[in-house]
N, C-alpha and C positions, 0 to 999 in steps of 0.2 A: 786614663781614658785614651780609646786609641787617636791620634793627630789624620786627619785628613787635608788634603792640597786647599787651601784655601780661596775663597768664592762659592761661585752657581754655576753647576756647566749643564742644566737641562733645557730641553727646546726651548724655554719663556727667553733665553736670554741669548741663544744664536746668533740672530738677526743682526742684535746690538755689537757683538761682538764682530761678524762680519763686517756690517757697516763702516765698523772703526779700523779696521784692517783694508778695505778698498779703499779709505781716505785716505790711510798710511800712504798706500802704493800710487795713490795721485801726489802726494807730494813726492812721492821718487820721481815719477813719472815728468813733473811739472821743475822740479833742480834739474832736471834735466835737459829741458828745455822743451817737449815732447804736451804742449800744452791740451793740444786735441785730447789724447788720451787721460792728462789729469781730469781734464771736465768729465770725461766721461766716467771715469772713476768718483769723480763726486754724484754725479747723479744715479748711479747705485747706492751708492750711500746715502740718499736720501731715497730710495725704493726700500731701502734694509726698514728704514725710519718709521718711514709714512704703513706700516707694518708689524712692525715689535709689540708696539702696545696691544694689537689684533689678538697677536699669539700669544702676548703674556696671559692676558684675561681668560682663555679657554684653562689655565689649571689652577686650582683654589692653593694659595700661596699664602706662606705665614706673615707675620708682619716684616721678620727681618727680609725674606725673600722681597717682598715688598719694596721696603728703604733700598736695599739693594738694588733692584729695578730702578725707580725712579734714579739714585746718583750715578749707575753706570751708564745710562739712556744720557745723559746728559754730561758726563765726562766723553761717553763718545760724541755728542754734537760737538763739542766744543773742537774737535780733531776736525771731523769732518766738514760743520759747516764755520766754524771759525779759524783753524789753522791752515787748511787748505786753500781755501779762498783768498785767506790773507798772502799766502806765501804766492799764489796765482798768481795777484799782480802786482808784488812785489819784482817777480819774475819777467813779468809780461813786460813791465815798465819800466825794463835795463837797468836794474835793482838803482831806480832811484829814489834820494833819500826820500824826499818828501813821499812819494809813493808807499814806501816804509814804514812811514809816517803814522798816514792815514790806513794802513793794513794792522798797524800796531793799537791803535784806536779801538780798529774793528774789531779784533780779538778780545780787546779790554771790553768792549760792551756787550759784545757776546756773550762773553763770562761773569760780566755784572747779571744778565737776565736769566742763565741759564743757573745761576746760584740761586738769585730772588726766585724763581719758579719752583725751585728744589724746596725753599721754605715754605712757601705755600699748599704746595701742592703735598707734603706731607701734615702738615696744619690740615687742609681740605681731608685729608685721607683719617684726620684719626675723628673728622666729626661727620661724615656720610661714607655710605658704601657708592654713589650714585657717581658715574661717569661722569669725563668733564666735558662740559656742553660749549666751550668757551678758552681764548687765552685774552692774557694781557699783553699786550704788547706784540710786533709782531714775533712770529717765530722766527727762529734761525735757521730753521731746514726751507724757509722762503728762498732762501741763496742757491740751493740747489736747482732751484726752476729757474730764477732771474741769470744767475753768473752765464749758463749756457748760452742761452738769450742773446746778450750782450755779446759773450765772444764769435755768437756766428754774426750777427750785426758788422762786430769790429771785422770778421775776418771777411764779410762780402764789401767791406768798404761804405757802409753806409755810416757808420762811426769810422771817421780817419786818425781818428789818436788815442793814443794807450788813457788819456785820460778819462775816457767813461769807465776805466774801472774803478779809478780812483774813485769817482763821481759816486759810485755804485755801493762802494765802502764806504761812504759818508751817509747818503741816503738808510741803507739797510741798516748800519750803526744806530743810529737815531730813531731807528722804526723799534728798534729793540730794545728800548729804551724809555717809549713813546705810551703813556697808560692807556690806547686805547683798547679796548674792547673785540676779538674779532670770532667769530663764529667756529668753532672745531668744524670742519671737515666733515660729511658722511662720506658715503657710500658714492654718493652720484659725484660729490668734490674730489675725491680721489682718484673716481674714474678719468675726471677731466683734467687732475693733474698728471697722471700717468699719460694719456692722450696729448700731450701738452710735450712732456718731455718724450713717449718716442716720437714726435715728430720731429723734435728739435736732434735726437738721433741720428736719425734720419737723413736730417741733412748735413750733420759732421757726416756719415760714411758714405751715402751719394755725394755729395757735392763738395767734401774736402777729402776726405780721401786720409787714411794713416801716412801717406807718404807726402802731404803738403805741411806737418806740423815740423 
């Protein structure tokens, strides 16, 4: 039997793979100290996100394409909105221990929800065809709207200490964690998270500028 490159490389799975690649290049960006730019690297990375599943669904896919989706979707969150972030304010926070600490935490719960979801969410998959209307717990692509947030906050000086991110990595930790109940997203929720981050865009490139990071 002839041997072919192993994976999926057709459109359903682009996105995912982008996304995991902009995150990479935020953590280059963010060891480097160059944090503006990490953030913004993460918030593609959650546009790749809030999208994949869109594109996957338009081609009728086998079951293994299928499991395949779900764990690569989720091997990338874990890069982008769990390693990135963490390593953010590990960075931000003059790699202090406790900062470390609490980034090391967050990665760990991250990982606990984005594995529990993977169980599920194939369990769900092999007794309906039917969308999911619903998560448990929050999501971890939430990071990618919140972390911005916060660092224009820190950077207009209205947060004076590297500690709201710490603060941030506790919170989200615990939300991800948290059984409840929250609503997927349509059409109009998307719209207003897209609208949400480019403003927050926005104001990294008018009012910080690539050369104040």
């Amino acid at each position: 039997m002839k041997k072919k490159i192993l994976g999926y490389y057709d459109y359903t799975v682009v996105l995912t793979y982008c996304g995991m690649l902009f995150a990479f290049l935020g953590i280059l960006r963010v060891l480097s100290q160059n944090y503006c730019e990490g953030v913004f690297c993460l918030m593609l990375a959650g546009i790749c996100d809030m999208f994949d599943g869109a594109v996957a669904s338009t081609k009728e896919r086998t079951i293994d394409e299928k499991r395949f989706g779900i764990q690569i979707d989720s091997l990338s969150d874990l890069v982008s909105f769990g390693v990135l972030p963490a390593v953010f304010v590990y960075m931000i926070s003059d790699r202090n221990l406790a900062a470390g600490l609490f980034a090391a935490l967050f990665v760990l719960c991250a990982l606990i929800r984005l594995a529990y979801f993977n169980v599920m969410e194939e369990a769900r998959q092999s007794r309906t065809a039917e969308r999911r209307k619903s998560y448990l717990g929050i999501p971890v692509t939430t990071i990618a709207v919140l972390l911005p947030a916060v660092w224009l906050l820190y950077d207009y000086r209205v947060f004076k200490n590297t500690l709201c991110f710490s603060v941030l990595l506790v919170l989200m930790g615990a939300g991800f964690l948290t059984p409840i109940e929250i609503k997927k997203p349509g059409i109009t929720g998307k719209m207003g998270i897209l609208l949400i981050g480019t403003l927050e865009a926005i104001g990294m490139f008018l009012f910080l500028g690539w050369g104040a990071v």
